[in-house]
N, C-alpha and C positions, 0 to 999 in steps of 0.2 A: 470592342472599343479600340482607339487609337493605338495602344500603348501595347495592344495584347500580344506577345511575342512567344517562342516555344527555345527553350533551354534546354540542350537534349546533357544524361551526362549517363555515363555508362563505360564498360571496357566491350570493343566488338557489338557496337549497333547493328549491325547490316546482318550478321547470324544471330543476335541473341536479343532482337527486341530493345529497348531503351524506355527507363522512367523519365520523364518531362515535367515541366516546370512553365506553369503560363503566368508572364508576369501583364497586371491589368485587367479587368472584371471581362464575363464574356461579352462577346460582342454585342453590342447595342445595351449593354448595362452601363449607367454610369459607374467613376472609379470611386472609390473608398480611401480617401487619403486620411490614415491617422497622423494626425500635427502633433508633431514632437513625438509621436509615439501614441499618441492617446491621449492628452495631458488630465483628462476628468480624472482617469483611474489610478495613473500612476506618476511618480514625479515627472517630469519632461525631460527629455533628451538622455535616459537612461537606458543602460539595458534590461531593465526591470520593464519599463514601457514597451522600446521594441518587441520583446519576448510577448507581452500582452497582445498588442497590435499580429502577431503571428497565431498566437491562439484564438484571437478575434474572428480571423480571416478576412481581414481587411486587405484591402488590395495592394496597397505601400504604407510606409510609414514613413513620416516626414520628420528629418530631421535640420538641424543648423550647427554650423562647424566655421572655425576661424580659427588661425594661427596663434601659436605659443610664440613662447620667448626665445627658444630653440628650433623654431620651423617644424613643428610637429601640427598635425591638423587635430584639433579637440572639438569634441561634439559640445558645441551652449550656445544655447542662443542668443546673450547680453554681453557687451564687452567687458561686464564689471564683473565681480565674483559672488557680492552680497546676497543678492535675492535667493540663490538656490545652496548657497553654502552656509546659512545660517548666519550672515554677518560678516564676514573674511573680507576683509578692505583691499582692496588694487582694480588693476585693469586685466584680462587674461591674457595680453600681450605681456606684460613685465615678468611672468611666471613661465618657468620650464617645463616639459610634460611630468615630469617628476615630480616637480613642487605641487601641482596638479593630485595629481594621485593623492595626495596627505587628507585628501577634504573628502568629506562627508556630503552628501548632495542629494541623498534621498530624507535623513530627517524634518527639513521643513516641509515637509508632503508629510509624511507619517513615519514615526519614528522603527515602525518594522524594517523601513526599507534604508538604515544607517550602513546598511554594506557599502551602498552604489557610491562608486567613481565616475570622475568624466572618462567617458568612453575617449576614443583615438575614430576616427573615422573608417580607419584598416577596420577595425575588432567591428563597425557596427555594420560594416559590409559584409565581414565573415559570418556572422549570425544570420544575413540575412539572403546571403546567396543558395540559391535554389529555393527558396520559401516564399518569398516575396519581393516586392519591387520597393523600391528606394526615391524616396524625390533630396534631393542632398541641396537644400538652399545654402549658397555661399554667403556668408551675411559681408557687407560691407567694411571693408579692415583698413580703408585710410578716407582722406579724403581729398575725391578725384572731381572735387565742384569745379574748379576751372578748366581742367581737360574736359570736361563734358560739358559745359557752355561753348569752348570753340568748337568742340567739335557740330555741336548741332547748327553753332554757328556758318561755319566754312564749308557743309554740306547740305544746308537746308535746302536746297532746289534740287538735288541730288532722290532720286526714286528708293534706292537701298543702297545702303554701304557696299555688299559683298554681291557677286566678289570684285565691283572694279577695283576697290578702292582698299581692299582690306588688307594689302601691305603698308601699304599709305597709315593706315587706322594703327597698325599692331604697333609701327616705328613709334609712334605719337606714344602710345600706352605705355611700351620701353622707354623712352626717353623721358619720359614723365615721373619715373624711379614709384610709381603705383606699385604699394603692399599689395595689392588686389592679383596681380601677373604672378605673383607666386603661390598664392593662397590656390588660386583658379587651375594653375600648373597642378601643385602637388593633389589636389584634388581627381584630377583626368589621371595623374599619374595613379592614383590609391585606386581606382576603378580599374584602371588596363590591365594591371599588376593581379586582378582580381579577372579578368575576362569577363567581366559582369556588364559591359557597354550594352546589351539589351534589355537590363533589368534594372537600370537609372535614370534617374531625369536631373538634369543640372536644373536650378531656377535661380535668382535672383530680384533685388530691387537693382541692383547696380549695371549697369549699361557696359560698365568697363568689363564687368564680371564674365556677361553675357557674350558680347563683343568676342572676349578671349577665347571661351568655350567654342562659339559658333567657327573662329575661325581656325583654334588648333585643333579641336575636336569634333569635325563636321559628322563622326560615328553617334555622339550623344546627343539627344534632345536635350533642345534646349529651350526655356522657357521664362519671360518675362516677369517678375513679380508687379502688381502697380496698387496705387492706391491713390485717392486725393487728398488733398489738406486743406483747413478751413485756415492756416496760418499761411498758406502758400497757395493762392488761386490759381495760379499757373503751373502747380506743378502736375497736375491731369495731362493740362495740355503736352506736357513734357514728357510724361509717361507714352502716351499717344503717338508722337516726334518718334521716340525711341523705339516701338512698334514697328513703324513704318523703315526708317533707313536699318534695323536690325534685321529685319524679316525672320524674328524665330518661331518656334513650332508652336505657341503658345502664346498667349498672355492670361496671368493669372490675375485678376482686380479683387479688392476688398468686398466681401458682400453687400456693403454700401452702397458700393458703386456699380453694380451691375442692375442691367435694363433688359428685359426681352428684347428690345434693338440693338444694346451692343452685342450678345448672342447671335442671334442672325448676320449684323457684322462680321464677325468676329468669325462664322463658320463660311461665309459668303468668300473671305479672301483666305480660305481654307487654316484657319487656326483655332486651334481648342483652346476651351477654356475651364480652365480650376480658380476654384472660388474657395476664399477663406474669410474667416474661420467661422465655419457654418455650424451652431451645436443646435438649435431651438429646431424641434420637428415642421414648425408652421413654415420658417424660412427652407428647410430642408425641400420640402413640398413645392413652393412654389419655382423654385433653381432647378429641378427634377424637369417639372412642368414646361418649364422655358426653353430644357433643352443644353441644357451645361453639361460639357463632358466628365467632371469631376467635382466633386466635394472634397476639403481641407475641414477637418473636421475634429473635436477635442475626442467627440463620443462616436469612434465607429461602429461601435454596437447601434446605433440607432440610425443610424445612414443604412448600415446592412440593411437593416430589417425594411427598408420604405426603398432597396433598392435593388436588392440582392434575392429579395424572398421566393425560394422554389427554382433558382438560376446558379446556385453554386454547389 
């Protein structure tokens, strides 16, 4: 598959042999993305889930991270705290990573798993370097609706943003004081710091996210998140826009939204694509069929089995 790379680690390769590490199913297998980690099995965005998703052997595991109060990167998917902490009122911006730690975040899943904290994006990389691959969606941390209306605006007849233009892009981003330049920063920086840039995928819904990634970190894939809305007709079309002047290595649509013709698209102007969040075996089958490079998926035990069987 795309993604499939070879991690050598060792002391003295060259006389003593080396263990390796292939991040990404073998080739011509689709991927195996556990979302949040697994979310069927285990709370989400935990290291209880990762850990699973590793005993799975699932190909990566997905997780979502956004900034503290103090610039620390925490693994959660929602900006608020309620849903997975049992009720705790705020936004995860107003909290330090410390204040973070106090909470409990596996009991609303099952009260066995009352250890788990929000992971740090550092600590879910270290668990997972050498084992498995990483898709690290940057979730959306301000809002950047007006710099991304001019922008699509002032370059619509424009073919791709980069690279003419992507000093042009990045000054706009900076000058715009977008939460998102820092989140996307310390992100590339928690990966370097980790030499893991062949076992990641950055993704996103956010353009600016994306934008940032492609043009400070041209080492990492990078990949679009997209979806449509019955509240916003237009914003497919926008998703689409954003495809085009971005040119990243992917776009990832809602399984709603996927067609055996945007597939074929979609590989015709050389772009993969992951599809979320695919759990039901009958949808799993016909995305297989079609041709999709990857599955986002709650249950990667049943993706393995309809993808993986007698190949890993």
């Amino acid at each position: 598959m795309w993604a499939r790379v070879v991690v050598f680690a060792g002391m003295g390769l060259g006389l003593m042999g080396c263990a390796s590490f292939e991040a990404g199913a073998p080739a011509g297998v689709v991927d195996v993305i556990a979302h949040r980690g697994g979310a069927a099995y285990r709370p989400e965005n935990t290291i209880a889930a990762f850990r699973n998703a590793i005993a799975l052997k699932a190909d990566w595991f997905e997780l979502d991270c956004t900034l503290t109060k103090d610039g620390e990167v925490v693994v959660i998917h929602d900006d608020t705290l309620e849903r997975t902490t049992g009720g705790v009122q705020g936004a995860v911006s107003d909290f330090t990573m410390a204040e973070l730690r106090r909470y409990d975040i596996g009991s609303w899943f099952d009260p066995k798993y009352s250890a788990e904290r929000f992971p740090t994006l550092g600590e879910s990389l270290d668990l997972a370097k050498g084992k498995i691959g990483v898709y690290i969606e940057i979730k959306d941390t301000g809002d950047d609706t007006e710099l991304m209306h001019a922008i699509l605006s002032d370059y619509k007849d424009a073919p791709k943003l980069f690279p003419d233009h992507q000093g042009e892009i990045l000054k706009r981003i900076q000058a715009s004081g977008s939460r998102n330049l820092e989140l996307t920063r310390r992100c590339i920086a928690d990966v370097r710091a980790r030499k893991m840039e062949k076992q990641v995928v950055i993704q996103s819904f956010s353009a600016i996210v994306c934008a940032v990634a492609l043009i400070e970190a041209p080492e990492l894939r990078t990949e679009l998140l997209a979806s449509s809305s019955d509240r916003d007709p237009l914003q497919w079309n926008r998703f689409l826009q954003w495809l085009r002047l971005l040119d990243p290595h992917g776009f990832n649509p809602n399984k709603k939204d996927v067609t055996e013709t945007l597939v074929k698209d979609l590989h015709a102007r050389g772009k993969t694509i992951a599809v979320w969040t695919v759990n039901e075996p009958v949808d799993m089958r016909q995305l297989i069929d079609w041709g999709v490079d990857s599955l986002i998926t709650d249950k990667p035990d049943v993706a393995l089995s309809m993808t993986h069987a007698g190949k890993k």
